[in-house]
Legacy VTK file of the C-alpha trace (Angstrom):
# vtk DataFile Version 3.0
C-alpha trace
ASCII
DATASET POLYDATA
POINTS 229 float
0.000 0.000 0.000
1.349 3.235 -0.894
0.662 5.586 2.107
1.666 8.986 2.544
3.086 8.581 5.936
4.428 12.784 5.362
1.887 16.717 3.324
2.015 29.495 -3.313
1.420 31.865 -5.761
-0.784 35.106 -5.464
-0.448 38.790 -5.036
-0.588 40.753 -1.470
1.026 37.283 -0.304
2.860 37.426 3.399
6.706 36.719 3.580
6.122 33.092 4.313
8.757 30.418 6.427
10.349 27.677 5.659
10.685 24.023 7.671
13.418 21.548 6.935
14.326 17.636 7.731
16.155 15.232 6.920
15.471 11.142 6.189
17.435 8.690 7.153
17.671 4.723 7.386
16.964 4.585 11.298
17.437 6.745 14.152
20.818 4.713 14.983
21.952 5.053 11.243
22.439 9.251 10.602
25.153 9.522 8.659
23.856 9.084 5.260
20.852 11.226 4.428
18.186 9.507 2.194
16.232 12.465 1.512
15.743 16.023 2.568
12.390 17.498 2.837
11.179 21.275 2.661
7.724 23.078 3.533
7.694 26.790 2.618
4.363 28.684 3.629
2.960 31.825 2.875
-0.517 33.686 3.722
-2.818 34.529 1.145
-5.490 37.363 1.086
-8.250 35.253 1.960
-6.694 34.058 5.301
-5.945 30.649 4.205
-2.281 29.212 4.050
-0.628 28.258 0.777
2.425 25.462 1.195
4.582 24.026 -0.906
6.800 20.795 0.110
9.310 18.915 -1.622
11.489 16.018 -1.364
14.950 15.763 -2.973
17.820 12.644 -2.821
21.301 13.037 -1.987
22.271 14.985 -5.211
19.478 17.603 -4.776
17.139 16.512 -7.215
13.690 16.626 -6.424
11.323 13.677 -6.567
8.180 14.494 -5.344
6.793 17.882 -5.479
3.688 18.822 -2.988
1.357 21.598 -2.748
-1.971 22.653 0.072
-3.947 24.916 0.553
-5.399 25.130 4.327
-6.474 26.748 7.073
-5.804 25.457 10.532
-6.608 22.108 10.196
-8.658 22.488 7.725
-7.420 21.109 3.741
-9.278 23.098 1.004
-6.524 20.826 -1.694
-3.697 18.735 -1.269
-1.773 17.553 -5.131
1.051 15.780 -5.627
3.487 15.309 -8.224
5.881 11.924 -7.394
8.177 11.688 -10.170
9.736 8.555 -8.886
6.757 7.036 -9.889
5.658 9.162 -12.708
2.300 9.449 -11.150
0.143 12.178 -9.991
-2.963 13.267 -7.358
-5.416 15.469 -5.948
-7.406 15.899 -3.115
-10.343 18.425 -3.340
-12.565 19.235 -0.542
-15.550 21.558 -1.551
-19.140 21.679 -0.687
-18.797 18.709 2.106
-16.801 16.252 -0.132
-13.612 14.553 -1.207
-12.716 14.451 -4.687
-9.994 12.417 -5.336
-7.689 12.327 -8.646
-5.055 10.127 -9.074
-2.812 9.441 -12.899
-0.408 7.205 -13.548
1.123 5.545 -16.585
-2.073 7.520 -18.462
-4.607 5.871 -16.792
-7.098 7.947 -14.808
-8.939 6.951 -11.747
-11.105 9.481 -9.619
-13.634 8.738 -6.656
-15.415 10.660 -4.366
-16.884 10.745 -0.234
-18.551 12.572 2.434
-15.946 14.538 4.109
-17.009 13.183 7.673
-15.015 13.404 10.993
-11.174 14.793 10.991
-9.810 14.808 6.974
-6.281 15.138 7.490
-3.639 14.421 4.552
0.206 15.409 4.877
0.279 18.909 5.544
-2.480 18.945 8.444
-0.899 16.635 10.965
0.716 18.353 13.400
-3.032 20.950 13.457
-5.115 18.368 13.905
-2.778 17.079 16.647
-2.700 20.780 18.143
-6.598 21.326 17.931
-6.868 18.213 19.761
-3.635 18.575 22.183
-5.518 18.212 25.678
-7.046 15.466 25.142
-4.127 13.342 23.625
-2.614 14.892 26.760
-5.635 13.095 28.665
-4.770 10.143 27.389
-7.849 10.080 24.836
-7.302 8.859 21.278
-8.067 10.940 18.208
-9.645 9.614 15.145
-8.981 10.824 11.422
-9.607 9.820 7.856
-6.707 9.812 5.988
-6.229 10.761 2.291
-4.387 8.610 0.387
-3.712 9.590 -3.153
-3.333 6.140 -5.152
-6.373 4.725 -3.230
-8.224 7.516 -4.118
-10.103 7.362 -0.812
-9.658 8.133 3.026
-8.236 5.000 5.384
-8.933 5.204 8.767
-5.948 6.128 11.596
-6.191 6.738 14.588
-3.332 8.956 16.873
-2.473 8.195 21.145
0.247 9.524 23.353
2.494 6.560 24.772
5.015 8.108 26.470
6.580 11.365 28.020
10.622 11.660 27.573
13.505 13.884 26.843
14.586 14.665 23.553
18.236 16.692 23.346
17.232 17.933 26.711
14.355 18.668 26.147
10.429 17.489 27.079
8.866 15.588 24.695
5.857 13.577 23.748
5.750 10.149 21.746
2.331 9.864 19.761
1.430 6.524 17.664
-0.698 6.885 14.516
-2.026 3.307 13.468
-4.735 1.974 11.193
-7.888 1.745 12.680
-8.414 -1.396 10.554
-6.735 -4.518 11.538
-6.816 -5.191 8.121
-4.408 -2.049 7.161
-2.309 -2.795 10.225
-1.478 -5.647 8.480
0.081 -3.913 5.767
1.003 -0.524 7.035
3.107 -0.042 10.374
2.505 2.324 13.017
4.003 5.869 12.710
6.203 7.744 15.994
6.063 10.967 16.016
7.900 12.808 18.503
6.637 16.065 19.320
7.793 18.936 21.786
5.723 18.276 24.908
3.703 22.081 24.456
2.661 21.026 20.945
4.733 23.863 19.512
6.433 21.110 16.672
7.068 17.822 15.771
10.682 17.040 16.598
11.002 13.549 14.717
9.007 10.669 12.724
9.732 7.019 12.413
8.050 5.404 9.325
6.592 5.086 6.358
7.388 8.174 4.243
6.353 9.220 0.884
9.959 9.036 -1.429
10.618 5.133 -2.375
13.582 3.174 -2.735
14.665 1.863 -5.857
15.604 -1.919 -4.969
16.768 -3.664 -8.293
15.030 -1.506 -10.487
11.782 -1.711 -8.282
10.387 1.182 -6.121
9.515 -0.351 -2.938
7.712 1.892 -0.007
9.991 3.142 2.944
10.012 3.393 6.611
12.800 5.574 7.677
13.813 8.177 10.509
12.901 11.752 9.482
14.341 14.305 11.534
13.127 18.348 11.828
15.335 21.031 11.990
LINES 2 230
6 0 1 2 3 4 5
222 7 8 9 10 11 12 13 14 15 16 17 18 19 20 21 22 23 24 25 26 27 28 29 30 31 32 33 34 35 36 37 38 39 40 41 42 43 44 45 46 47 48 49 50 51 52 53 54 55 56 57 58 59 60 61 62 63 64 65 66 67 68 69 70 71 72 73 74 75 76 77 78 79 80 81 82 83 84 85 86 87 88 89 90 91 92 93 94 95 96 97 98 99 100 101 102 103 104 105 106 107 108 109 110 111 112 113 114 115 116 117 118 119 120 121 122 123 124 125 126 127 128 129 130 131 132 133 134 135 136 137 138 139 140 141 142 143 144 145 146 147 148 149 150 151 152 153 154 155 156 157 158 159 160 161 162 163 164 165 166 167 168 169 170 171 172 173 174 175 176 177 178 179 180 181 182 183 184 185 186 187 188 189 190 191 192 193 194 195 196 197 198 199 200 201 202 203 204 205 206 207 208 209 210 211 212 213 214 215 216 217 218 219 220 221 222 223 224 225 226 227 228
């Protein structure tokens, strides 16, 4: 299954911000960057946030280009452009529904559902997790329907706190994102994400990621160590 893990152009724009990480093979294995990931952001007249996010390898090209359009935790559209795959997608969300595109190899396929509960795709992680801070602080689990592009359809995850520890001196918070279906468990792996203990950022992720890696001429999904600056 091809999961994103993770997720600007008009006049009277703000001066936006960038955020930076870096992949690697595991959180014991740093020495050899995989990929590098940027988000630049900027504020558009209308209040909402434009991003832009991309992925490059080791010799700076990029291989998959990402663009939202939000506000909050709110996604008004979410496309992608992998070009490790040669494939491309959209998520739409107007008048209470998803409209998924999704092209590869020039075939087509597009579907469509309620928008219903917490829609979050990569870009709107770490606001859904803020909106809903106090009570993953509880101990309460928070539900969402994720987008996935390929599947052209939301899967069910579902986010927890498990632990409270230090991180570079630091407080921090562990939070697992599973499947809600045991099915998808099977074939997907929790997430980690670390995040500062006030909510403030997410410090580091461990899994499944969006770049592949090309084993014998085969692009085969990865679960790395992703690290924030």
């Amino acid at each position: 299954m091809k999961l994103l893990v993770l997720l600007l152009c008009i006049l009277g724009v703000q001066k936006g911000w960038t955020l930076t990480a870096t992949l690697y093979k595991s959180e014991k294995e740093q020495e050899s960057p995989l990929f590098r990931f940027s988000r630049t952001e900027k504020s558009l007249e209308d209040g909402r946030i434009e991003a832009l996010m991309s992925y490059t390898d080791p010799q700076g090209q990029v291989v998959v280009d990402q663009r939202a359009v939000l506000k909050g935790s709110q996604i008004f559209e979410f496309t992608e452009e992998n070009k490790q795959l040669g494939s491309s997608g959209s998520m739409v969300v107007k008048e209470g529904r998803i409209y998924f595109t999704y092209t590869k190899e020039g075939k087509t396929k597009k579907d469509d559902e309620a928008a219903e509960g917490i829609f979050a795709a990569g870009p709107t992680i770490m606001p859904v997790l803020q909106g809903n801070w106090a009570d993953l602080m509880k101990g309460n689990s928070i539900r969402v329907r994720w987008g996935v592009f390929d599947r052209v359809e939301t899967v069910g995850f579902e986010f927890s706190k498990i632990n409270e520890e230090s991180w570079n001196g630091n407080p921090a918070v562990m939070v697992r994102m599973k499947p809600s279906s045991w099915i998808i468990s099977k074939i997907v792996d929790p997430l980690y994400f670390r995040i500062a203990k006030d909510g403030s950022r997410v410090l580091t992720i461990q899994g499944r990621t969006t770049p592949k890696l090309n084993v014998n001429g085969t692009w085969k999904d990865l679960d790395c160590f992703t690290v924030y600056q």
